[in-house]
C-alpha positions in Angstrom: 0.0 0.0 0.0 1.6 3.4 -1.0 0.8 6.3 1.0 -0.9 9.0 0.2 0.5 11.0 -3.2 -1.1 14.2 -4.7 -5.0 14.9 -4.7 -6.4 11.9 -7.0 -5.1 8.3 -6.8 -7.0 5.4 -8.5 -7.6 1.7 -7.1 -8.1 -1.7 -8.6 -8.8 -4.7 -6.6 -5.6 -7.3 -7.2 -5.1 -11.1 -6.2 -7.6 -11.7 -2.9 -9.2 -9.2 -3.0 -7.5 -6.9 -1.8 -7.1 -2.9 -2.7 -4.4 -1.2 -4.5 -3.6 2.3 -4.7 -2.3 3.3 -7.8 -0.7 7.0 -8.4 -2.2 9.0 -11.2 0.4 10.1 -13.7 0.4 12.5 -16.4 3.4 12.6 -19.2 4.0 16.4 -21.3 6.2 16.0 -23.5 6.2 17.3 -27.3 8.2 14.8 -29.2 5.7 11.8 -29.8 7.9 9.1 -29.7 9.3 10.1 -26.4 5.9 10.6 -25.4 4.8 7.1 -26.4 7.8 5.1 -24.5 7.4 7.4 -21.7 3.6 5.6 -21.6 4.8 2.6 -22.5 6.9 2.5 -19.9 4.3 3.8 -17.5 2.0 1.1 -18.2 4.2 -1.7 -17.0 4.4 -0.5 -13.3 1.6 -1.6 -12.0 2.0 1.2 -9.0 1.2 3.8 -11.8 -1.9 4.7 -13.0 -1.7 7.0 -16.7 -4.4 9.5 -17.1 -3.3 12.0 -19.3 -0.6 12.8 -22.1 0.3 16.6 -23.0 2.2 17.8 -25.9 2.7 21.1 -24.6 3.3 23.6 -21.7 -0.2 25.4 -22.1 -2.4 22.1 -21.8 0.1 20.4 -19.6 -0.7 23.0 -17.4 -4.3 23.1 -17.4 -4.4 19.4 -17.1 -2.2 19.2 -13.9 -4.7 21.9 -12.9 -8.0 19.6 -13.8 -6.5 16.3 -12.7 -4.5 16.6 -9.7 -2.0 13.9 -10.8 0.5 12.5 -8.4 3.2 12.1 -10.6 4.5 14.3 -13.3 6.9 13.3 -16.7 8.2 17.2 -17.8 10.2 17.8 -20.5 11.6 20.8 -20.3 12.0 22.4 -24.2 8.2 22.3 -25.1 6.1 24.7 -26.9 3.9 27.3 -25.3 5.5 27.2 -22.1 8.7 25.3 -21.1 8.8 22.7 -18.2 10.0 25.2 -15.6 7.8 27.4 -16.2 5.0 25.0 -16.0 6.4 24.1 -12.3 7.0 27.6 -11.2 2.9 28.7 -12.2 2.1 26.1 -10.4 4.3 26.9 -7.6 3.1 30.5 -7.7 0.1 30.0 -7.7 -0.2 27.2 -5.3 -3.5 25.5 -7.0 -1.5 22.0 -8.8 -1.8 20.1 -5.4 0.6 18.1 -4.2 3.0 16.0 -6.7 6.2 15.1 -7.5 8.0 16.1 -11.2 10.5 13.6 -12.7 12.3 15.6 -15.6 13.2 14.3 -18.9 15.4 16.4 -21.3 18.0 16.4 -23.6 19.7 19.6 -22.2 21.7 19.3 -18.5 22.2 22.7 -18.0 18.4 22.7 -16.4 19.4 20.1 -13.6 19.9 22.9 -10.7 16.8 24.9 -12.1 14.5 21.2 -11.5 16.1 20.8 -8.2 15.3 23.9 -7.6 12.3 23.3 -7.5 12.2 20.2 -5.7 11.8 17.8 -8.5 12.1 14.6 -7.7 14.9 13.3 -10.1 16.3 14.8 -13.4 16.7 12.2 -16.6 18.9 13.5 -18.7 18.6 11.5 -22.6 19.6 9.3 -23.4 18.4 7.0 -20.2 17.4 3.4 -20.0 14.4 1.8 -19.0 16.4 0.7 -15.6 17.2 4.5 -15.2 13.5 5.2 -15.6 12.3 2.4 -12.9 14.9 4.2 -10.4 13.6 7.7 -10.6 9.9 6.5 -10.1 10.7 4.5 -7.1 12.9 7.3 -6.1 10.1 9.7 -6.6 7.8 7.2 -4.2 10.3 6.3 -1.7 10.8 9.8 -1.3 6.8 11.1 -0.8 6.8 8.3 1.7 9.6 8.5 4.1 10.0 12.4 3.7 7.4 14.5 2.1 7.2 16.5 -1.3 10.1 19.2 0.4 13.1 16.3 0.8 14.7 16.5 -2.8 18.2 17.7 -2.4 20.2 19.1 -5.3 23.0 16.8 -3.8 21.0 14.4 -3.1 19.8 13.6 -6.6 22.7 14.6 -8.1 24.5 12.2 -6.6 21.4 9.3 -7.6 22.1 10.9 -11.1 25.7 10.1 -11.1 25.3 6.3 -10.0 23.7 5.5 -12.8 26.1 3.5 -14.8 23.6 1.0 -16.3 24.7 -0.2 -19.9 22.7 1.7 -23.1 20.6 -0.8 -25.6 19.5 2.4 -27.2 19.7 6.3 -27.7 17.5 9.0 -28.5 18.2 10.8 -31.4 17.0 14.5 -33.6 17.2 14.4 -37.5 15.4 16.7 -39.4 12.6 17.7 -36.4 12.2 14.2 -35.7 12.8 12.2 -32.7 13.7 8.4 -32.9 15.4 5.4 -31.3 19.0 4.1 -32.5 20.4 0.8 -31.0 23.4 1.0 -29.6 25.1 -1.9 -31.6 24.4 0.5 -34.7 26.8 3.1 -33.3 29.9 2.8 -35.8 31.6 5.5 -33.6 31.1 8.6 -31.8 33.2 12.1 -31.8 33.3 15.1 -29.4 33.6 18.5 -28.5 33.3 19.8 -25.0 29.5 20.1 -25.0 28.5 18.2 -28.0 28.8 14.9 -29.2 28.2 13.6 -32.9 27.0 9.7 -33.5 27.8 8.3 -36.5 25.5 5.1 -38.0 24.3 4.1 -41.1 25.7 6.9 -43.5 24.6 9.5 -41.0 26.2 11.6 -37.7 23.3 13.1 -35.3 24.4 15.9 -33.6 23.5 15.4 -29.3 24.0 17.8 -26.8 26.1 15.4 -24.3 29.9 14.9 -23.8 31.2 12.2 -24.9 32.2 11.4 -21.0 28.6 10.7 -20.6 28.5 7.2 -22.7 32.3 6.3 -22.1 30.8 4.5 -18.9 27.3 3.2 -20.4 29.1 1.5 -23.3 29.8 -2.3 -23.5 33.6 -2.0 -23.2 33.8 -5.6 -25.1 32.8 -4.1 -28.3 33.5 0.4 -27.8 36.9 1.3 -27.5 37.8 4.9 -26.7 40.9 5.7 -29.0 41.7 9.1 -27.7 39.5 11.7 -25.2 37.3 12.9 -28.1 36.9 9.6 -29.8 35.5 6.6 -29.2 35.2 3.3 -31.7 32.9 0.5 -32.3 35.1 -2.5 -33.0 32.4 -4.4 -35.3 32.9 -1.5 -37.9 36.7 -1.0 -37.7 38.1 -2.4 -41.3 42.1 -2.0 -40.5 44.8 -0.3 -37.8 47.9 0.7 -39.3 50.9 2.3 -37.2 51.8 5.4 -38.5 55.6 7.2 -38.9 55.2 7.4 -34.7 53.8 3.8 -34.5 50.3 5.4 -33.1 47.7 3.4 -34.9 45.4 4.8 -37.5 42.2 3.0 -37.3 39.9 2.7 -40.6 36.2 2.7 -40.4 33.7 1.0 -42.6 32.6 4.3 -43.9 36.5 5.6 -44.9 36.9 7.6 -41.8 40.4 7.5 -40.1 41.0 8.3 -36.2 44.5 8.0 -34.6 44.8 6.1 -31.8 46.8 8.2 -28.5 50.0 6.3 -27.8 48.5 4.5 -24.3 45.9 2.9 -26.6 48.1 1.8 -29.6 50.9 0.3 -27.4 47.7 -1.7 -25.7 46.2 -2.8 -28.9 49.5 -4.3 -30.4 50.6 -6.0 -26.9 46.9 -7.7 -27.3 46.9 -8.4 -30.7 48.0 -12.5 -31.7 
């Protein structure tokens, strides 16, 4: 039995008989596919109850108004009004009731913002399922044992950090669109200090992450990380060639060439047969 969580909760009867309470939970976010694994995701906790999915600030906010839902999925870049500003009307005003806001973005420089104010957890994309699952019962445990004032900026920054769970898949931008890419398709990935570009399939999408922020979530058997700003999937590497300084030059299926730092090329020839 969960205890109580925000102004409307629903109940089903389960095995014996007996009475659930299920937390109502509304999704805003613009990009549909997003929105549609968000609620897929949603539907198989059986603690959560879906009652509403908004594609923008506006209606997001009216509904939160209307529904008094316990639990909240915010993006934050959505049309009308952003996330935050969502939370602080809300806040302002004082009429959204209680609930706690889990939110999912693309775009980290938001994270002290959310905690801010007091939002339960920050998902920052690409997140797995696993990472998902965490921040719910995060969001529950913490209603329970504390009350909706107990988030920490510490606190869930630290919770954020932990999570070194492996990636199956990423969410990606291409022309306006949103969509899925497994992370076997990943020929190799190159960064900047902000910004890191994935290349797969004849293309390179653009994502708003350091590189540092897969380095850990990658299966280590099959990525290796050449240099700082470059990291390779070994299924699509044709050839490695020591150059004039015996550093390796590592061909691509697709033609591209990265050079190996010298840590990484000695390494590679003391493993090779």
């Amino acid at each position: 039995m969960f205890a109580s969580f925000g102004a409307v909760a629903l109940y089903c009867i389960g095995m014996g008989g007996r009475m659930t309470q299920r937390i109502t939970t509304l999704i805003a976010e613009d990009e549909p596919l997003a929105s549609e694994a968000l609620a897929g995701w949603v539907a198989q906790l059986p603690q959560l109850a879906l009652v509403s999915v908004c594609g923008d600030g506006l209606s997001a906010l009216a509904e939160i108004r209307r529904l008094q839902p316990g639990l909240i999925f915010m993006d934050i870049n959505m049309p009308g009004m952003t996330g935050l500003q969502v939370l602080r009307t809300l806040a302002e005003t004082q009429d959204g009731g209680e609930h706690r806001v889990i939110f999912t973005t693309a775009y980290d420089e938001h994270a002290l913002a959310a905690f801010e104010l007091h939002a339960a957890d920050y998902l920052l994309k690409p997140f797995t399922q696993e990472r998902f699952n965490e921040a719910v019962e995060h969001a529950l445990r913490s209603v329970i044992s504390s009350g909706p004032d107990s988030s920490t900026v510490e606190a869930a920054a630290a919770a954020a950090a932990e999570d070194n769970s492996p990636l199956s898949r990423i969410l990606v931008r291409d022309q306006g669109k949103i969509f899925p890419l497994q992370v076997d398709a990943i020929e190799y990935l190159r960064s900047d200090i902000k910004y890191t570009a994935v290349a797969s399939a004849g293309k390179q999408y653009l994502v708003r992450l350091p590189i540092t922020s897969f380095e850990q979530r990658l299966d280590p058997q099959r990525f290796l990380k050449l240099q700082r700003s470059c990291i390779v999937n070994l299924d699509f590497v044709v050839s490695m060639t020591p150059d004039e300084n015996s550093q390796l030059i590592v061909q691509m299926q697709d033609g591209s060439r990265f050079t190996a730092n010298r840590d990484v090329s000695k390494k590679l020839r003391e493993q090779s047969i």
